[in-house]
C-alpha positions, 0 to 999 in steps of 0.5 A: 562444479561439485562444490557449487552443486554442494553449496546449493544443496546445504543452502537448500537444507538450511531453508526449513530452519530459516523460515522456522526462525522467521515464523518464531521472531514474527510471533514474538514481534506481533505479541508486542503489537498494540492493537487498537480498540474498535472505537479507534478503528471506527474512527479512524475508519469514518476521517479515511472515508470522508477524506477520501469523499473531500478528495473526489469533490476537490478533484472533481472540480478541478477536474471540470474548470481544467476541462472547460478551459481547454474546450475554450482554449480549442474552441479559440484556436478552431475560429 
């Protein structure tokens, strides 16, 4: 029993080296990062918002003739 509280305790000791060691390797890696330009962000960002704009068209639409055919598929069935 005292070794498991042991062990418990130097895991808990050794927590503010680990995330020290983390936080020093995440700024390390995000020196390497290649940000891009706004030019890119402002394009990148117009397509998601036009593909995102095709996408509730094309859903809307299918959508509404699923919609229509099972009104049609009830309303042969209530005759």
């Amino acid at each position: 029993m005292a070794d498991k509280a042991q062990g418990s305790l130097s895991s808990v000791a050794g927590w503010p080296a680990g995330v020290k060691a983390y936080v020093q390797e995440l700024q390390v890696e995000m020196r390497r990062v290649t940000w891009p330009s706004s030019k890119q962000v402002r394009a990148t960002t117009g397509v998601v918002i036009a593909c995102v704009f095709a996408f509730a068209a094309y859903f809307y639409v299918v959508d509404l003739v699923i919609g229509r055919a099972i009104t049609r598929v009830f309303s042969l069935f209530t005759r």
